[in-house]
SEFI-568628 format. One record per residue (C-alpha): residue number from 1; x, y negated, z. Coordinates in pm, whole numbers. Example, Ala and Ser with C-alpha at 12.3 -4.5 7.8 and 13.67 -1.06 7.14 Angstrom:
2
(node 1 (1230 450 780))
(node 2 (1367 106 714))
//
This chain:
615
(node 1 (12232 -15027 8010))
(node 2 (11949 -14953 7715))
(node 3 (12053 -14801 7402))
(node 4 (12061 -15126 7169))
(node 5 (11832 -15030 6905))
(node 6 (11616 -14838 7163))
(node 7 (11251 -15004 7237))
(node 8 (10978 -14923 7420))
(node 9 (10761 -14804 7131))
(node 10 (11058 -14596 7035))
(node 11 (11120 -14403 7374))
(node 12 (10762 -14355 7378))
(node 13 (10735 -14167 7027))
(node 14 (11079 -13999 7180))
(node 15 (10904 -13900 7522))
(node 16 (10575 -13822 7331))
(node 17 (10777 -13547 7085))
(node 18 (10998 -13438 7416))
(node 19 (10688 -13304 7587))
(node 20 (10550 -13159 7230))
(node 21 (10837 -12935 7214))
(node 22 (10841 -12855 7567))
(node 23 (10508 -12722 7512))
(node 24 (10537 -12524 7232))
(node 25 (10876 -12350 7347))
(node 26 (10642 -12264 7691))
(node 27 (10390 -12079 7464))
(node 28 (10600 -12004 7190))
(node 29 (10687 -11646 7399))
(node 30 (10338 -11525 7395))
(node 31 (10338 -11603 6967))
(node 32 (10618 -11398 6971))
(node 33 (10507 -11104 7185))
(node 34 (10131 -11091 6999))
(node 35 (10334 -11097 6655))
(node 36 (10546 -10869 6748))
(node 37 (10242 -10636 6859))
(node 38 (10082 -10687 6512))
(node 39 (10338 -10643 6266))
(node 40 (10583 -10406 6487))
(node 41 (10907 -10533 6639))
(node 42 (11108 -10436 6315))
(node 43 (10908 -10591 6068))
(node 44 (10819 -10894 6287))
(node 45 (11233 -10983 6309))
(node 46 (11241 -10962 5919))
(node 47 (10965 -11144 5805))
(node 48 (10977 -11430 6042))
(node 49 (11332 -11515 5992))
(node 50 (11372 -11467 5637))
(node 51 (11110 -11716 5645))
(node 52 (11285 -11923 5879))
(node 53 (11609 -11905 5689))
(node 54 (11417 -12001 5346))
(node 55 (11279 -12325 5527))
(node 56 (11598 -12469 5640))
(node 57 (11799 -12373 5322))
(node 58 (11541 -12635 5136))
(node 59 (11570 -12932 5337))
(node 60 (11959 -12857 5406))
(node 61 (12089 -13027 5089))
(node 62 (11901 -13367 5259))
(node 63 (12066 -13272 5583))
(node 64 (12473 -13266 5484))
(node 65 (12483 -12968 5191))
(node 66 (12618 -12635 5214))
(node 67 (12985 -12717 5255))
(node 68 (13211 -12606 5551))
(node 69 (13625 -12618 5530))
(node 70 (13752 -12294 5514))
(node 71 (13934 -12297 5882))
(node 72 (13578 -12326 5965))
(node 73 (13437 -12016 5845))
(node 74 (13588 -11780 6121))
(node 75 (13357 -11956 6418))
(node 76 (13064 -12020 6218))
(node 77 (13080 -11623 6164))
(node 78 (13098 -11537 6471))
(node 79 (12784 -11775 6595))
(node 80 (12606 -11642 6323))
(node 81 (12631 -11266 6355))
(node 82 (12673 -11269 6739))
(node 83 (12508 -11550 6892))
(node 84 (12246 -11605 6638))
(node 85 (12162 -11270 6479))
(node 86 (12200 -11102 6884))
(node 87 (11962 -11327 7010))
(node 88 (11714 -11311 6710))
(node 89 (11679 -10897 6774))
(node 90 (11727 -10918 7153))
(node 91 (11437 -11163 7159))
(node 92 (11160 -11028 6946))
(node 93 (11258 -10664 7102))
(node 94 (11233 -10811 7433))
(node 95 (10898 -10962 7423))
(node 96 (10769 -10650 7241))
(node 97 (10804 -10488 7580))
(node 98 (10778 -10756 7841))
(node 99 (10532 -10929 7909))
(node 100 (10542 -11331 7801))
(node 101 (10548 -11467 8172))
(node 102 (10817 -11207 8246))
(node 103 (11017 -11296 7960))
(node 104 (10969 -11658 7977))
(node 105 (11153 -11690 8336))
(node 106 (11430 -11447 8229))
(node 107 (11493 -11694 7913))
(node 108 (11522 -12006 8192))
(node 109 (11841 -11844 8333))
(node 110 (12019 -11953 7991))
(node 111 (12169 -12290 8144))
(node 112 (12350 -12002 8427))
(node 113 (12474 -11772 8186))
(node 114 (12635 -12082 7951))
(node 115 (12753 -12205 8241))
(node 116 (12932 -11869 8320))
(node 117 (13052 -11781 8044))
(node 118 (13212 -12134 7969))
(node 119 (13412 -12045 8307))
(node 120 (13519 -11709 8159))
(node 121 (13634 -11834 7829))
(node 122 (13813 -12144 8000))
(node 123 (13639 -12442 7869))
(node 124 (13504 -12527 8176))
(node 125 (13583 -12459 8567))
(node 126 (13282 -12308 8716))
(node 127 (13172 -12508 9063))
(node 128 (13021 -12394 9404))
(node 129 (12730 -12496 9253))
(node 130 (12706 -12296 8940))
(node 131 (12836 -12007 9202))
(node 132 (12515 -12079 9423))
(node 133 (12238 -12110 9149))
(node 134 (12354 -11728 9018))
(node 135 (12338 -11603 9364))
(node 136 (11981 -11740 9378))
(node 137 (11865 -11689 9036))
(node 138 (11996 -11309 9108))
(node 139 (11769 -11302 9386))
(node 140 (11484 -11399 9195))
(node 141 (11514 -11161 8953))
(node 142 (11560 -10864 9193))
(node 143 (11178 -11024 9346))
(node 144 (11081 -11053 8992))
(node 145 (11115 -10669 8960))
(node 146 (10936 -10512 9208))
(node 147 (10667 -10282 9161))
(node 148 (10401 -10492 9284))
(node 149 (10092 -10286 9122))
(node 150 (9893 -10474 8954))
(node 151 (10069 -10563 8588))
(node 152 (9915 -10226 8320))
(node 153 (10260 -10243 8160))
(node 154 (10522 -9933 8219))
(node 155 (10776 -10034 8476))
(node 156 (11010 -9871 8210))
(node 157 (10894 -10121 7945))
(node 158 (10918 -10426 8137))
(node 159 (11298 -10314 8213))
(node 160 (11404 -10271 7851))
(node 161 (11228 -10608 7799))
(node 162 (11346 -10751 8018))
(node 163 (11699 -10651 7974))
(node 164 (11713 -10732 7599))
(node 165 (11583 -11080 7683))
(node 166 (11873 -11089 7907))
(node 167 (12125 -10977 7648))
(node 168 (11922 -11234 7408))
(node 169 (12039 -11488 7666))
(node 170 (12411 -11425 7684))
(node 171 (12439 -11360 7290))
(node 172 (12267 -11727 7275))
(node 173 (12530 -11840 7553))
(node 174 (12794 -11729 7301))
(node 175 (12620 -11926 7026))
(node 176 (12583 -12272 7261))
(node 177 (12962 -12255 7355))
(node 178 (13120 -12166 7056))
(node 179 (12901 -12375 6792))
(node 180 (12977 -12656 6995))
(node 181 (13282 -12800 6804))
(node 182 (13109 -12694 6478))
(node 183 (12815 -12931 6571))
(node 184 (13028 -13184 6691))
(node 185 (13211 -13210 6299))
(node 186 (12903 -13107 6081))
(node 187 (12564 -13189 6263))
(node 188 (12303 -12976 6449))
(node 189 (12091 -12941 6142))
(node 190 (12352 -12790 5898))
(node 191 (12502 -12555 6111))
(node 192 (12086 -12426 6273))
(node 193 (12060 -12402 5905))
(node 194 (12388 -12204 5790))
(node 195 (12327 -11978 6114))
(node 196 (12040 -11842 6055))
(node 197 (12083 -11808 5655))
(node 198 (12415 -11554 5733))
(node 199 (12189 -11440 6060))
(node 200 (11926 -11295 5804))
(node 201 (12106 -11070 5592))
(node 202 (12233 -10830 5889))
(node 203 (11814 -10845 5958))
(node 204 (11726 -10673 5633))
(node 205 (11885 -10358 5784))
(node 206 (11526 -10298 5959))
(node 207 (11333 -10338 5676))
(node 208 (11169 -10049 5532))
(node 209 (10900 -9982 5254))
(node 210 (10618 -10065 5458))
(node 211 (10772 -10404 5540))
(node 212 (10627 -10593 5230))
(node 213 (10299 -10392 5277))
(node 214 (10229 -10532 5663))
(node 215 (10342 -10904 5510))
(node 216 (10082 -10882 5282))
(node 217 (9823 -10710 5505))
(node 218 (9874 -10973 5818))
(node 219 (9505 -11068 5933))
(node 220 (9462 -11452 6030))
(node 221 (9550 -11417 6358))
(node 222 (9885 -11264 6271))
(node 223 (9917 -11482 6015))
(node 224 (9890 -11800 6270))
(node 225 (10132 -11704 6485))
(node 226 (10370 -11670 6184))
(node 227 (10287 -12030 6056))
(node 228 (10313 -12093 6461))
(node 229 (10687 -11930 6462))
(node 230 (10848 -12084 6166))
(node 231 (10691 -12358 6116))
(node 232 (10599 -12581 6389))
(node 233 (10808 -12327 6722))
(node 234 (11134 -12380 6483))
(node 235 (11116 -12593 6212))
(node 236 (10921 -12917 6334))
(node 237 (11020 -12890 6705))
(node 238 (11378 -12859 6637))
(node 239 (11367 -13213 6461))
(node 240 (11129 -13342 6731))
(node 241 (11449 -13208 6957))
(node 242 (11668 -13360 6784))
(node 243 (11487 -13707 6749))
(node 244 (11408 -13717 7152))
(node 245 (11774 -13622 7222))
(node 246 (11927 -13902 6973))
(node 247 (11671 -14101 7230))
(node 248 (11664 -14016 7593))
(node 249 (11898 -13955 7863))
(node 250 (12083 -13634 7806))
(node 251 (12005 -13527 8205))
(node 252 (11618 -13647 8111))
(node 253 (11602 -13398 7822))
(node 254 (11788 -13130 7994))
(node 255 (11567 -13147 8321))
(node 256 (11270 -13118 8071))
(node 257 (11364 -12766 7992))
(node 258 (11245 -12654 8356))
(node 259 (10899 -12719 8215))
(node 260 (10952 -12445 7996))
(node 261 (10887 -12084 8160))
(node 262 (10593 -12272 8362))
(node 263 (10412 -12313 8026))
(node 264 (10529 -11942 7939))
(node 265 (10333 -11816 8254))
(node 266 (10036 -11988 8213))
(node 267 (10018 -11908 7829))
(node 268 (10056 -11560 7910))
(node 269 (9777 -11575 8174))
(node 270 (9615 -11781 7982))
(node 271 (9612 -11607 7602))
(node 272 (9704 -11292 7664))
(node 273 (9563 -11210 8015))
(node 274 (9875 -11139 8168))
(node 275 (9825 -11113 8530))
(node 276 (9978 -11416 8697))
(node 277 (10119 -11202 9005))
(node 278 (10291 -11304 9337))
(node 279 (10620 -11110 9216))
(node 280 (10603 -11339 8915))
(node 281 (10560 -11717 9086))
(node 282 (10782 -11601 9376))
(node 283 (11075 -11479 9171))
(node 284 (11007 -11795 8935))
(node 285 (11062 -12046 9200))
(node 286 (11326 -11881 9323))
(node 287 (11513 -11866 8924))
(node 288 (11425 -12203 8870))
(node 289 (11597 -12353 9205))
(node 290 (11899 -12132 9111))
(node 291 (11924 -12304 8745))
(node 292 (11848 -12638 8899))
(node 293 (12149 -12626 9185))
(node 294 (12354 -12452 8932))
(node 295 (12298 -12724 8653))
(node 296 (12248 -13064 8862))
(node 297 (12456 -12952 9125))
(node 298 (12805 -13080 9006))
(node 299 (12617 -13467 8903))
(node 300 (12538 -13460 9287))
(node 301 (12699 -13649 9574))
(node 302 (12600 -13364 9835))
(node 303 (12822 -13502 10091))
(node 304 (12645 -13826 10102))
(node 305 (12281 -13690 9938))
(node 306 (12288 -13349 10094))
(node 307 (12110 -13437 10421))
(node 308 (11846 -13661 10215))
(node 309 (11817 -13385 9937))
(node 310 (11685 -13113 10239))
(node 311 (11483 -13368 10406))
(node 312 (11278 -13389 10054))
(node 313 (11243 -13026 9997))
(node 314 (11174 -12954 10342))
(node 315 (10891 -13188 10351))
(node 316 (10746 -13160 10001))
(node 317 (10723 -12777 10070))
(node 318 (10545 -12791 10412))
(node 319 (10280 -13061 10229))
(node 320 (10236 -12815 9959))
(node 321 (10096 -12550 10215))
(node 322 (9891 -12867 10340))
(node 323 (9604 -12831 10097))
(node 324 (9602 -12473 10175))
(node 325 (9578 -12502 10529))
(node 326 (9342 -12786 10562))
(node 327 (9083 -12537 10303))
(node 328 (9118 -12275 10546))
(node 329 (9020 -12501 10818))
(node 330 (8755 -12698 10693))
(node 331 (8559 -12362 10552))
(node 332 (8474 -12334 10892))
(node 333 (8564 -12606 11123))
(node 334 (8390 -12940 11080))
(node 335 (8649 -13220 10906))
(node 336 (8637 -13462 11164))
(node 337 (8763 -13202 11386))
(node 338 (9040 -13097 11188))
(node 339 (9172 -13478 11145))
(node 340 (9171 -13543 11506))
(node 341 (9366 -13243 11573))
(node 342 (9614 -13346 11304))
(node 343 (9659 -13669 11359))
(node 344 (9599 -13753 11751))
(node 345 (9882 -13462 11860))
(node 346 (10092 -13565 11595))
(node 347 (10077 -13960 11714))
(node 348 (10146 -13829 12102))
(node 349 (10434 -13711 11973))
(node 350 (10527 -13997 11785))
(node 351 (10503 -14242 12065))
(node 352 (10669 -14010 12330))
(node 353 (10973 -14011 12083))
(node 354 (11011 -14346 12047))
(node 355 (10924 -14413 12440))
(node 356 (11242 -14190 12490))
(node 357 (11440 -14327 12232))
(node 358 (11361 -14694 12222))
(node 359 (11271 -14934 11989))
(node 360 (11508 -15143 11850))
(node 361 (11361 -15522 11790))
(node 362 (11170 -15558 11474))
(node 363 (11043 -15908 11312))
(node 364 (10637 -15989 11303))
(node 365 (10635 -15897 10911))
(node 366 (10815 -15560 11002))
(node 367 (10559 -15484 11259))
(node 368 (10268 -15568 11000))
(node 369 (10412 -15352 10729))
(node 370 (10440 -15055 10924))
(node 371 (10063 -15119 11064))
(node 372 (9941 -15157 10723))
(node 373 (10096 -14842 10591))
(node 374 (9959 -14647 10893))
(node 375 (9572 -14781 10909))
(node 376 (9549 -14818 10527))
(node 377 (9801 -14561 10391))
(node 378 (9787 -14244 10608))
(node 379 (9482 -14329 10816))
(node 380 (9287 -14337 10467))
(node 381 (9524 -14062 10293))
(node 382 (9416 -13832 10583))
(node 383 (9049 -13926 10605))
(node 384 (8996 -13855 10264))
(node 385 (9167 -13574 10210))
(node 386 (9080 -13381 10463))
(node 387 (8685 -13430 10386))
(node 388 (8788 -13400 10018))
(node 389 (8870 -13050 10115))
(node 390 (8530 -12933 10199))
(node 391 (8467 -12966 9789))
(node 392 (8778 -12857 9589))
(node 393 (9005 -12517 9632))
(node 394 (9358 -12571 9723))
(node 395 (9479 -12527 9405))
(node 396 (9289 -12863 9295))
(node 397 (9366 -13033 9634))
(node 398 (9767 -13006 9522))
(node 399 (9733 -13092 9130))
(node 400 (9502 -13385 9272))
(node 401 (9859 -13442 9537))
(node 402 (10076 -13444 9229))
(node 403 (9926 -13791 9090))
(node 404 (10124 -13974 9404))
(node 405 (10410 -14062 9198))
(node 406 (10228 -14246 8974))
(node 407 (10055 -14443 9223))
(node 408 (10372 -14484 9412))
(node 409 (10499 -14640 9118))
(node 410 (10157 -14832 9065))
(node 411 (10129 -14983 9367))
(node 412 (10519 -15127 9336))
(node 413 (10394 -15291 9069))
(node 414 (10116 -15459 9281))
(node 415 (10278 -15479 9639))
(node 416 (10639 -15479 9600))
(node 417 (10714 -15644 9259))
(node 418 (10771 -15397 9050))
(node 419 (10783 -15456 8660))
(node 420 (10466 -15336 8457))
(node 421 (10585 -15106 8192))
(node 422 (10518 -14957 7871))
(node 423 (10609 -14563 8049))
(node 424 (10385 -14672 8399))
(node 425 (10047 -14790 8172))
(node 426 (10132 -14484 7975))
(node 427 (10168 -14216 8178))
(node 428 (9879 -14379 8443))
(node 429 (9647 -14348 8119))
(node 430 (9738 -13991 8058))
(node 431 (9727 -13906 8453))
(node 432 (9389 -14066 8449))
(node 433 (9293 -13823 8143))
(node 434 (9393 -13511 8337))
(node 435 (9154 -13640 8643))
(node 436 (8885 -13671 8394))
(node 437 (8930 -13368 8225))
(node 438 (8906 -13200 8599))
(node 439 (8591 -13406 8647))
(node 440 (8435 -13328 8337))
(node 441 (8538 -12979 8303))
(node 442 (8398 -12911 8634))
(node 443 (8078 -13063 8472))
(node 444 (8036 -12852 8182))
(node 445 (8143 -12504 8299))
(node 446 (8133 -12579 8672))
(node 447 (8437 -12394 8862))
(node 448 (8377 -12199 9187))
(node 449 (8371 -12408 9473))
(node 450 (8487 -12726 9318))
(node 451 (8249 -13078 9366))
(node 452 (8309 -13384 9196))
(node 453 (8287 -13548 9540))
(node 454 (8614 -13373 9636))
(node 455 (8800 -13481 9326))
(node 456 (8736 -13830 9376))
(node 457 (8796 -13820 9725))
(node 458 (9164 -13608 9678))
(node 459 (9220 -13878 9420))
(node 460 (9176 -14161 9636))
(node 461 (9377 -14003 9900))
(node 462 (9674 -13986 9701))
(node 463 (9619 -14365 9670))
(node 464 (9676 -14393 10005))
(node 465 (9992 -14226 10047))
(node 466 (10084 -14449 9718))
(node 467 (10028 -14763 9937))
(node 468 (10216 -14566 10266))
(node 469 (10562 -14550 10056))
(node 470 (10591 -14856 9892))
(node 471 (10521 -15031 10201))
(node 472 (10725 -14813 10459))
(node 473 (11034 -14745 10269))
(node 474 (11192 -15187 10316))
(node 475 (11179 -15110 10710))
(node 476 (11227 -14767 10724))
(node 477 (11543 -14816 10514))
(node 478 (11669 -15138 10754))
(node 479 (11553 -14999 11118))
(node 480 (11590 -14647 11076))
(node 481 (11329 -14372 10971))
(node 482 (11247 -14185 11251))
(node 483 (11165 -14484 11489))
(node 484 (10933 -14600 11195))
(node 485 (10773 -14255 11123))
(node 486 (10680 -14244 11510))
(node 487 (10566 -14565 11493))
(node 488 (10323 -14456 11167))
(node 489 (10246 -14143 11334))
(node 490 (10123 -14324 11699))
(node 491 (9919 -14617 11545))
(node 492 (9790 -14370 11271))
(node 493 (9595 -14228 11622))
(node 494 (9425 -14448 11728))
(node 495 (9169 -14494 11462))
(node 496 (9124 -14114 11485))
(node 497 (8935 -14220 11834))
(node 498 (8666 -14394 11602))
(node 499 (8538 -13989 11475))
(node 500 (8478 -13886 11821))
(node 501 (8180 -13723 11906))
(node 502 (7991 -13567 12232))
(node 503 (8029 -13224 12019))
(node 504 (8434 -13210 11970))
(node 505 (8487 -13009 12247))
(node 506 (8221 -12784 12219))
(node 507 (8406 -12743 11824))
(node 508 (8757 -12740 11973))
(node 509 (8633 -12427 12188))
(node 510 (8499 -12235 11894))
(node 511 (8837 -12231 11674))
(node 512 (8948 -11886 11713))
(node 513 (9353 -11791 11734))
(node 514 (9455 -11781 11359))
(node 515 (9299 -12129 11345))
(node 516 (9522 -12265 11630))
(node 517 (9781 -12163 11476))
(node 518 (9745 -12302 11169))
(node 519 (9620 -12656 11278))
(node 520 (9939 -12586 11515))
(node 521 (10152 -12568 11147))
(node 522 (9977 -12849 11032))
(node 523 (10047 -13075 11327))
(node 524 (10385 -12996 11398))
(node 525 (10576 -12907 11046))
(node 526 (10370 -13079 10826))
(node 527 (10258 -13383 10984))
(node 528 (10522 -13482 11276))
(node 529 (10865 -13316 11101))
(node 530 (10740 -13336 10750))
(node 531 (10694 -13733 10797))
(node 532 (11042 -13797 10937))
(node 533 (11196 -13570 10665))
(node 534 (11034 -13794 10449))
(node 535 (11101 -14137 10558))
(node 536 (11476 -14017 10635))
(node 537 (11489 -13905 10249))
(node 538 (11413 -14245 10164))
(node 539 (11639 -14398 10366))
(node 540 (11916 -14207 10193))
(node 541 (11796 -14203 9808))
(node 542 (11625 -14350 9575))
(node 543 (11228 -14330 9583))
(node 544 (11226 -14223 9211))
(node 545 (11434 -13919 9315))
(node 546 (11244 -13854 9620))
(node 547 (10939 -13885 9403))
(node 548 (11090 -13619 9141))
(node 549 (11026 -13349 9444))
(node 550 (10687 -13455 9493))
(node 551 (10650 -13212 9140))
(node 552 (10702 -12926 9382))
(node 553 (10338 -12983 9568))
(node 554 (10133 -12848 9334))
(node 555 (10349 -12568 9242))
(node 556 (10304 -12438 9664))
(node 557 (9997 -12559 9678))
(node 558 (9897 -12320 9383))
(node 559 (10072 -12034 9460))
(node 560 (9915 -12119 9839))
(node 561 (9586 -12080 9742))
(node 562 (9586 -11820 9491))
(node 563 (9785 -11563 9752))
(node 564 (9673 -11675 10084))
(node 565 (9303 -11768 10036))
(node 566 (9221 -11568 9681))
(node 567 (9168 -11860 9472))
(node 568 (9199 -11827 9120))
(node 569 (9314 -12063 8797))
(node 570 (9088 -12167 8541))
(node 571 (9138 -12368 8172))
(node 572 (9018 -12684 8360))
(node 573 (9270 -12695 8593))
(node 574 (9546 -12600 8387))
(node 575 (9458 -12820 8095))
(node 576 (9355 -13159 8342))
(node 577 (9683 -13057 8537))
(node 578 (9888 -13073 8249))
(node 579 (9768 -13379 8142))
(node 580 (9835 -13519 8508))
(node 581 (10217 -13375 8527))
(node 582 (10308 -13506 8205))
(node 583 (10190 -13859 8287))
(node 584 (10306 -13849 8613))
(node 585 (10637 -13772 8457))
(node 586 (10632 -14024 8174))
(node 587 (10532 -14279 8421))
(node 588 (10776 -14221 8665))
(node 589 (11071 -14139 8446))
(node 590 (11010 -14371 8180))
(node 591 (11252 -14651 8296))
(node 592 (11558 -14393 8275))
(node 593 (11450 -14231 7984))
(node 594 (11630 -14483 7738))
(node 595 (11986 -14365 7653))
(node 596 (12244 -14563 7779))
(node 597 (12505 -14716 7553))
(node 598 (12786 -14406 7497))
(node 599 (13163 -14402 7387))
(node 600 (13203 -14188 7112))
(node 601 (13302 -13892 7296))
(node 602 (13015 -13864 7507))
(node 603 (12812 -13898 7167))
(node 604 (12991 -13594 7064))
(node 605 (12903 -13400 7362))
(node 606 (12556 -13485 7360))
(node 607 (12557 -13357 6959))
(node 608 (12654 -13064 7083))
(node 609 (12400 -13006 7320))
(node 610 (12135 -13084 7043))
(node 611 (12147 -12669 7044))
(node 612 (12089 -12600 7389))
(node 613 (11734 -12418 7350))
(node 614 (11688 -12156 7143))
(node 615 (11497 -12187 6788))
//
């Protein structure tokens, strides 16, 4: 049920200043490492948060006033001068010596340590989930660690960094848990505001003489990413937090979060030529699936989702490598030839499983649903991807991938009677921005290797497998997945016999070993088991969650291409890719993105969580 006074204008503004925060807390790390850099750690931590501290203390008397009962003065101490002041110098120290991609993924391991800690103190029992995600997220950093050559920073830098980001972490753990009762009684605002004010004093202690002398001699650039730091990093997003929290779904806001070290990477590659290494989007993936079991783990029903919830990941991580693959391929084996082998195999398959397990009766408008998804849906996805690829890089081929929520949500609309809302025209306009903005970009500084032809043919391709869900999930759901996926899969063949030519064995002849086994990959895992993975996910949750993994496509497709075929990222794709997550996002999450109506105490809890990020 909507939040009463909640409309759709409203959880637009509140989605709209979700995603500007997320933003500027992803590059807020690299403002804080060049500032640091400019003015010196020391002087840095003084001059931005006395600044900070000055800015809240003048809107605070509009915000509650300065009183607290005296009972109260004990915990708000202890925030202040442990959680607040620890994570202020562990921070800016931290980023002084790590890099901001580095420091940005340590930072996302926040929910795990709150999560711990809360176990430790007692106010909350820690799960097999929150047990799993450290185990993970420990592995990740170990990956995240290694020497792997190429970053110019000392290995013994990047430790203490790293390691005083880490202790920035816990002290802001101690600051989440503890504050929370204080926020609960007295309001986010106040007690951000009373925080930092006793946080500041302790600060002064690293002042010296020449403290005043670097304020006044900060050149603009310096200057910006001051104005950047206190102003719109603290000040403006924490009431744009605030505002999108009083909003959205709690679980929508939190989930946004994940967003955040993915901006910090590709700011720091981005602004500060950070190298974007393998060590770095390995380890990353592997934090970031450690927070995400650890923190959406418990909300979960793995005994009835589990199977469904592999099923996804399996087969949104084999398509990822799909782009990848079918780039190899086509670089030097004609298209044509790469869809037959794809799709014929994979549809001799299909129909020998089905001729060994039966089909169980179907009505006439079951039968035409699942030929319609096959000739028009994958027939079409696969044509024009797969020719697509001759024009774009992996890299592009995924981002392009990662619009198929929004069509899957589009075509509802149009085939299965969906309602047309304010989110889905949206987030489809923004989506359609980030295309042209690929297009466009491409125009003016042309990338390496990419062709207009291949966007638009990518894009229309992800149409495709748009119309292939909405129209196979009804039967797949009522007559069981994998007879309907090896249905798909065997008509889906026979139009391959249309590209045929006197020359395909001749071509089929030529492919050397490494491209056997590849189109071997492709067939098999991606095509055959990736298919039934899907269609079984759908028969056992929802297609907006199943579409929520589809995010994870152009994450492997990326880190695909860049390692396995020496691709590179450019401001085009990151900027037009942006622009396509985020509407993707909005458009797909927007119907669950209004608050539902709360009792009191889950009010309470949510208030409390109005602190969860950092400032």
């Amino acid at each position: 049920m909507a939040h009463s006074g909640a409309t759709p204008r409203s959880t637009l503004l509140a989605v709209a200043a979700l995603a500007f925060v997320i933003v500027i807390w992803g590059i807020t790390p690299v403002f804080i490492r060049s500032f640091a850099l400019a003015a010196g750690a020391a002087d840095s931590l003084v001059i931005r948060n006395v600044l900070v501290s000055l800015l809240f203390l003048i809107f605070l008397p509009f915000f509650g006033g300065y009183h607290i009962a005296r009972a109260d003065w004990g915990r708000l101490t202890l925030v202040s001068l442990v959680g607040m002041l620890g994570y202020n110098i562990g921070s800016v120290f931290g980023f002084f010596y790590a890099p901001a991609s580095i420091g940005g993924l340590i930072i996302a391991t926040q929910p795990l340590l709150i999560a711990a800690l809360a176990a430790m103190v007692g106010s909350e029992k820690l799960t097999a989930a929150a047990i799993l995600g450290l185990a993970i997220s420990f592995v990740g950093s170990l990956v995240l660690f290694q020497d792997d050559g190429v970053t110019k920073i000392p290995r013994s830098e990047i430790l203490l960094g790293s390691g005083l980001i880490f202790l920035a972490g816990l002290a802001w753990s101690i600051y989440v848990i503890f504050s929370k009762s204080l926020i609960q009684r007295y309001g986010s605002y106040k007690i951000s505001a009373l925080t930092l004010t006793i946080a500041a004093p302790p600060l002064l202690v690293f002042a010296s003489r020449r403290t005043w002398d670097v304020a006044l001699s900060l050149d603009s650039s310096a200057l910006f990413s001051l104005f950047f730091l206190v102003v719109i990093a603290t000040f403006m997003s924490l009431m744009l937090w605030n505002f999108a929290t009083g909003a959205l779904r709690p679980t929508t806001v939190g989930a946004s979060l994940y967003l955040v070290p993915i901006f910090a990477v590709l700011a720091g590659y981005l602004f500060l030529r950070e190298p974007m290494t393998g060590n770095t989007l390995i380890a990353g993936s592997i934090i970031l699936t450690g927070v995400a079991i650890a923190q959406f783990g418990p909300s979960l029903k793995w005994r009835g989702k589990l199977g469904g919830i592999t099923a996804v990941l399996f087969a949104v991580s084999v398509w990822g490598l799909v782009p990848v693959a079918t780039r190899f391929l086509v670089l030097d084996v004609q298209p044509q030839t790469v869809m037959i082998l794809r799709v014929i195999p994979a549809g001799i398959i299909g129909l020998l499983a089905v001729a060994y397990m039966g089909v169980r009766p179907m009505p006439w408008s079951a039968w035409a649903r699942i030929i319609a998804a096959a000739v028009i849906g994958n027939v079409g996805y696969q044509v024009l991807s797969i020719f697509g690829a001759q024009h774009i890089p992996a890299s592009w081929m995924g981002m392009l991938f990662g619009l198929e929520p929004v069509f899957i949500a589009l075509f509802a609309v149009m085939l299965a009677g969906d309602r047309v809302t304010s989110s889905l025209i949206a987030g489809l306009i923004l989506a359609l921005i980030g295309t042209a903005a690929l297009m466009l970009g491409n125009l003016v500084a042309p990338a390496k290797d990419v062709g207009l032809l291949g966007i638009i043919l990518v894009t229309m391709g992800s149409m495709g497998w748009g119309i292939y869900t909405v129209l196979i999930r009804p039967v797949s759901t009522k007559f069981g997945s994998t007879q309907v996926a090896c249905l798909t899969l065997g008509i889906s063949a026979f139009p391959m016999l249309l590209f045929l030519t006197p020359e395909f064995p001749q071509a089929l002849q030529g492919m050397n070993l490494q491209q056997i086994g590849v189109m071997s990959f492709v067939v098999i895992f991606c095509t055959f088991f990736g298919t039934i993975a899907w269609n079984f996910a759908l028969g056992h949750m929802s297609s907006a969650l199943a579409g929520m993994f589809l995010y994870i496509q152009p994450l492997v497709a990326a880190i695909g291409g860049i390692f396995l075929l020496g691709e590179s990222l450019n401001l085009t794709l990151v900027t037009g890719g942006a622009f396509i997550i985020t509407g993707v996002a909005i458009a797909q999450f927007g119907p669950v993105f209004q608050k539902p109506a709360m009792h009191e105490d889950d009010l309470h809890n949510q208030d409390a969580g109005l602190m969860s990020r950092p400032s």
